[in-house]
ROGUGU-655859 format. One record per residue (C-alpha): residue in one letter; chain; x, y, z. Coordinates in steps of 0.1 Angstrom, whole numbers, plus 2048, in hexadecimal, padded with zeros to 3 digits. Each point is the difference from the previous one (the first is absolute). Example, Ala and Ser with C-alpha at 12.3 -4.5 7.8 and 13.67 -1.06 7.14 Angstrom:
% residues 2
{rec "a","A",{87B,7D3,84E}}
{rec "s","A",{80E,822,7F9}}
//
This chain:
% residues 232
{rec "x","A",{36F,21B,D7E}}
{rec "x","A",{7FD,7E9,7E9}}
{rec "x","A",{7E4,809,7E4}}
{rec "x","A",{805,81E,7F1}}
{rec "x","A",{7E6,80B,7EB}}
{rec "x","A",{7E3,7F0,7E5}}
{rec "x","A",{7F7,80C,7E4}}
{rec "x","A",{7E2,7FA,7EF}}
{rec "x","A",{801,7FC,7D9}}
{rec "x","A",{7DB,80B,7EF}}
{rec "x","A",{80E,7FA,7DB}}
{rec "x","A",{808,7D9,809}}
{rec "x","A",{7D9,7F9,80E}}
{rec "x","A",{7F4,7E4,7ED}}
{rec "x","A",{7DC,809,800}}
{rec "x","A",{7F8,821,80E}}
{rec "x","A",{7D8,7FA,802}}
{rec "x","A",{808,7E2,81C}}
{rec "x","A",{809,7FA,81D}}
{rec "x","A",{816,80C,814}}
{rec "x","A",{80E,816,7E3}}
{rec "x","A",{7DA,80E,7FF}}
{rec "x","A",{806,812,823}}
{rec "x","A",{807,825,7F8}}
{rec "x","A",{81A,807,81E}}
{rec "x","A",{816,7E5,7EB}}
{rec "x","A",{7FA,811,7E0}}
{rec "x","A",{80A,81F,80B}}
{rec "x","A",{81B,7F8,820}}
{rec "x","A",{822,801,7EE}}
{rec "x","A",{817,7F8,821}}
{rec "x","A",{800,7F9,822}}
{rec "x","A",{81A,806,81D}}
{rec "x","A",{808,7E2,810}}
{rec "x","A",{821,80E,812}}
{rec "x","A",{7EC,800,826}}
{rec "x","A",{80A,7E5,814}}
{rec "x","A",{7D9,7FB,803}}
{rec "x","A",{7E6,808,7E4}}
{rec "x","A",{7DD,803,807}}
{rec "x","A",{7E6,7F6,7E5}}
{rec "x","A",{7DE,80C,810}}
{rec "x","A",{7DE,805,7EF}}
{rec "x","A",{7DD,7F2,7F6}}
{rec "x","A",{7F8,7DC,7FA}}
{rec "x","A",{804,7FA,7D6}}
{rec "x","A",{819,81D,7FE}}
{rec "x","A",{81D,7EA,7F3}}
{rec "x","A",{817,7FF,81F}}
{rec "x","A",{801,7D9,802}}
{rec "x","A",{806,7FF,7DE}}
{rec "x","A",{81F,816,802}}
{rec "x","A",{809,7F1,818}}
{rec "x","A",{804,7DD,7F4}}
{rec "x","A",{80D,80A,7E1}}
{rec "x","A",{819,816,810}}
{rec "x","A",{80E,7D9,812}}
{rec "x","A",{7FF,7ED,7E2}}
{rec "x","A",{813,81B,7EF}}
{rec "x","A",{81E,7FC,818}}
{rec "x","A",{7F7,7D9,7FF}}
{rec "x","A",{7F6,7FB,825}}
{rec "x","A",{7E8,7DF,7FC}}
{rec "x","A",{7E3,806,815}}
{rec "x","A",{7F2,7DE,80A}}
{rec "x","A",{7DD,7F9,7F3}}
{rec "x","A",{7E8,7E5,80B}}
{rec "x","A",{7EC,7E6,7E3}}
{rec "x","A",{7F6,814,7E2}}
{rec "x","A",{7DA,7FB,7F9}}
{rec "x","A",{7ED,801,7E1}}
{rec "x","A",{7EC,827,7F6}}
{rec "x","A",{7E0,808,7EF}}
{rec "x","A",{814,81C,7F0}}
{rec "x","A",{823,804,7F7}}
{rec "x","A",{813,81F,7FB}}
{rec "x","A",{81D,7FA,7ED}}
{rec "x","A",{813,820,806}}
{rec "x","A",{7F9,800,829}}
{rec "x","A",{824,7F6,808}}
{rec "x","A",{814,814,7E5}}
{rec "x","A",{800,81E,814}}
{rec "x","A",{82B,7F5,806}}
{rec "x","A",{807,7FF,7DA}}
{rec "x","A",{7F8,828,801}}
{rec "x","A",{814,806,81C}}
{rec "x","A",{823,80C,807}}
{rec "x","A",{817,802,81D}}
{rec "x","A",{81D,811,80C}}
{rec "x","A",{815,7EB,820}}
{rec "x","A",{813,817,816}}
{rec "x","A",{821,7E2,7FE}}
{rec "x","A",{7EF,7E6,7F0}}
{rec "x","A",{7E3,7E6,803}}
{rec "x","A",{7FD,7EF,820}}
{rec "x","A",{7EB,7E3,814}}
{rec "x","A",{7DE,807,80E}}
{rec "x","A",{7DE,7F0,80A}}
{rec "x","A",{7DC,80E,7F9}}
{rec "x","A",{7E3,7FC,819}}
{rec "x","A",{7DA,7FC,7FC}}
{rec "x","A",{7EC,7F8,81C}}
{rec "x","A",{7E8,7E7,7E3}}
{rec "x","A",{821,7EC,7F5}}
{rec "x","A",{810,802,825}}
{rec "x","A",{7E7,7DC,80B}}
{rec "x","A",{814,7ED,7E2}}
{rec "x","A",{822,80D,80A}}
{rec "x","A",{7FA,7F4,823}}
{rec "x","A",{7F5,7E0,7F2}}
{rec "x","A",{81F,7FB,7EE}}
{rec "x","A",{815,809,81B}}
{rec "x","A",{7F3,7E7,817}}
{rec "x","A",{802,7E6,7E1}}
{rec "x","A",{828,809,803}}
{rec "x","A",{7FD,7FE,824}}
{rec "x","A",{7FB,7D9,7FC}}
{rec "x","A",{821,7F8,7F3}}
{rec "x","A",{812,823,80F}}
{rec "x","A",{7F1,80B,823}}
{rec "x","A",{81B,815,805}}
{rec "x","A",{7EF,816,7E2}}
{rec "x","A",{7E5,80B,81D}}
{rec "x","A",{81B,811,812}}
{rec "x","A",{7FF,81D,7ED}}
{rec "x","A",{7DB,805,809}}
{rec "x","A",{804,7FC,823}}
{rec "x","A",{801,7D7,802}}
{rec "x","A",{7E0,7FF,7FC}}
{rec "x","A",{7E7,7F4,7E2}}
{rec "x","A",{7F3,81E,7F0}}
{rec "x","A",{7E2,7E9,7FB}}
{rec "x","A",{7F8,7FD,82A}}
{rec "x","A",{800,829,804}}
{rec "x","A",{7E2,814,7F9}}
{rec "x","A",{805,815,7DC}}
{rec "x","A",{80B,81C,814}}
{rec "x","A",{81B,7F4,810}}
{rec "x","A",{809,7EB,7E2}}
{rec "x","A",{803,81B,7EB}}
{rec "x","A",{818,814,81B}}
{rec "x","A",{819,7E5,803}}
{rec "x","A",{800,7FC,7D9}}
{rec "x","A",{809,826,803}}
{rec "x","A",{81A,800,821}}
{rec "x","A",{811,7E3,7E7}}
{rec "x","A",{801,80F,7E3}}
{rec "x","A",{804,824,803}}
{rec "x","A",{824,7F6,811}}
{rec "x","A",{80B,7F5,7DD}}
{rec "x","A",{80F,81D,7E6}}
{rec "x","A",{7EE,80B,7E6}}
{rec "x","A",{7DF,80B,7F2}}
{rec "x","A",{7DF,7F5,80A}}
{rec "x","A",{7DF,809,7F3}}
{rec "x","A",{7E1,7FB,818}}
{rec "x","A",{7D9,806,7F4}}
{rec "x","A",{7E8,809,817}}
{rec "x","A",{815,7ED,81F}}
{rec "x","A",{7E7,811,81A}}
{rec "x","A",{7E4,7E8,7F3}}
{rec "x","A",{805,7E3,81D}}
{rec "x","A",{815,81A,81C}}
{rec "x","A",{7E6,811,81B}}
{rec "x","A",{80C,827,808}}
{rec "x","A",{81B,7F1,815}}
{rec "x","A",{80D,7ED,7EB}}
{rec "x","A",{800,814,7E5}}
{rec "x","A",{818,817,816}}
{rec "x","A",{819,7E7,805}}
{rec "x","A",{804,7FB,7DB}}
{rec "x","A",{807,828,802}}
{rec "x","A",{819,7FB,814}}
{rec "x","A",{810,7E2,7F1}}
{rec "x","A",{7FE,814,7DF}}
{rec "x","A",{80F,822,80D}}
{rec "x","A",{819,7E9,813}}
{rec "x","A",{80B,7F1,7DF}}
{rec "x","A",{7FD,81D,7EB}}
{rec "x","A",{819,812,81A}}
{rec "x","A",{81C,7E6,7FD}}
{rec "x","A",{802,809,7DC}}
{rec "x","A",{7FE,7DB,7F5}}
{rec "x","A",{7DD,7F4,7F6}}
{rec "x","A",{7E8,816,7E7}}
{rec "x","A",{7DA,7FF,800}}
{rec "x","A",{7E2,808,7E4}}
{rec "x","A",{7DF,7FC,814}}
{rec "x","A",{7DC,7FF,7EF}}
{rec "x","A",{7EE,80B,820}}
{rec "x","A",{7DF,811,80E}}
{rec "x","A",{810,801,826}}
{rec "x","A",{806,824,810}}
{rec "x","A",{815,7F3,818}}
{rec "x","A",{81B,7EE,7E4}}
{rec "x","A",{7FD,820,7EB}}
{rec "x","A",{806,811,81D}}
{rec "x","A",{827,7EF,800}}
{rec "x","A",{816,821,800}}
{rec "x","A",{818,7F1,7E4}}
{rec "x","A",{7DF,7FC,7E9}}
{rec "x","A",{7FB,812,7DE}}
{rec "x","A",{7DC,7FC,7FE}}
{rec "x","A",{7F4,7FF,7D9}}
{rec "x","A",{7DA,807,7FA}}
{rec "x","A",{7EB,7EF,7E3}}
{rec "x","A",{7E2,812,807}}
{rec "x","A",{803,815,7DF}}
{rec "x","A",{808,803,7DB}}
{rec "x","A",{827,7F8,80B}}
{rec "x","A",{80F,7F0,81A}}
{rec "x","A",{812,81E,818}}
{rec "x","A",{813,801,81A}}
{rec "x","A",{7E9,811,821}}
{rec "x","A",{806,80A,825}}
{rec "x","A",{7F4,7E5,81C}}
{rec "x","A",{7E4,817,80C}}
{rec "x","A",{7F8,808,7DA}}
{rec "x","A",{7F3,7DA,7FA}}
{rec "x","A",{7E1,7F6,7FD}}
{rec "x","A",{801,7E4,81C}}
{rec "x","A",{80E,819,817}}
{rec "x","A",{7E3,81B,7FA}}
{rec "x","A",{7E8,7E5,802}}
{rec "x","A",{809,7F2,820}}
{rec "x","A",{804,823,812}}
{rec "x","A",{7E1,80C,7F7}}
{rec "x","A",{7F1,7E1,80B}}
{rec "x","A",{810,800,824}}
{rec "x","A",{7FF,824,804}}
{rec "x","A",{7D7,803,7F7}}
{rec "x","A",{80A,81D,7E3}}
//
């Protein structure tokens, strides 16, 4: 693989009374395995997971494409210092990568189709097609067929957000596939059963004081949903 491991520094938090450095799990999580070829961040809305996560890609300098930034009522001015307070380990130093979010994914399509105009042959690698003319869904699975082929490490957060069931299980595949040929790494922010369910998957829980590594059938998504299907 390619990531090896994060540590989390307490004594460099600028401000431990805001956020994210508030959140106790990040006070009090010193390191995190990364070593899988698939990790799993699963848990409640607010629990930090997307913030890790982001901060974990700008700390190995993958740019994650943003659309216009808009004016706020409030500004917190230590929200994206999370990276300054982390540190990595690389397995053989850093490599290429991409990170997906389903709210940023509309304004990468735009821009690819804006590229298209002067370099169709750019829509080859999504099929031939615009990614503007296919529904989200299918959009966002030829984004993935496309760049999952590519070595490296890719962060995704909460991909399941525009995939029905069905979907969502050929991003399974596509993600065990890739994990199996030993060339691509993933770090998922996710509340799907079926992508935690990906066999490669070291599925880390926020839903406490520290962040901790759990078994599939221990998480909270997977409980919930089997005691909704099975009436218990």
């Amino acid at each position: 693989m390619h990531l090896k491991e994060v540590v989390i520094q307490q004594h460099t938090f600028p401000n431990r009374e805001a956020y994210p450095f508030s959140l106790p799990l990040f006070q009090k999580t010193d390191r995190l395995d990364l070593s899988s070829a698939v990790t799993v961040f699963a848990g409640e809305n607010g629990t930090g997971k997307t913030t890790l996560l982001k901060a974990l890609c700008q700390k190995c300098k993958i740019h994650i494409w943003e659309g216009r930034h808009r004016r706020r009522y409030e500004v917190n001015p230590f929200e994206n210092r999370l990276p300054e307070s982390l540190q990595i380990e690389w397995v053989n130093g850093p490599v290429p990568g991409s990170f997906f979010s389903p709210e940023l994914f509309r304004n990468y399509s735009q821009l690819v189709d804006e590229w298209a105009v002067t370099n169709p042959g750019i829509l080859n690698h999504y099929g031939g097609n615009s990614l503007m003319t296919k529904s989200h869904g299918q959009s966002t699975m030829a984004y993935f067929r496309s760049m999952y082929q590519v070595r490296g490490l890719h962060f995704l957060d909460e991909p399941e957000a525009a995939l029905s069931p069905r979907t969502q299980l050929e991003l399974l595949h596509l993600l065990t596939e890739m994990a199996q040929a030993g060339h691509a790494q993933f770090i998922i922010s996710t509340h799907s059963p079926i992508l935690m369910s990906c066999e490669q998957a070291a599925i880390f829980s926020f839903d406490g004081e520290v962040i901790r590594q759990v078994p599939y059938r221990e998480t909270m998504h997977y409980q919930i949903y089997h005691r909704f299907f099975t009436g218990d």
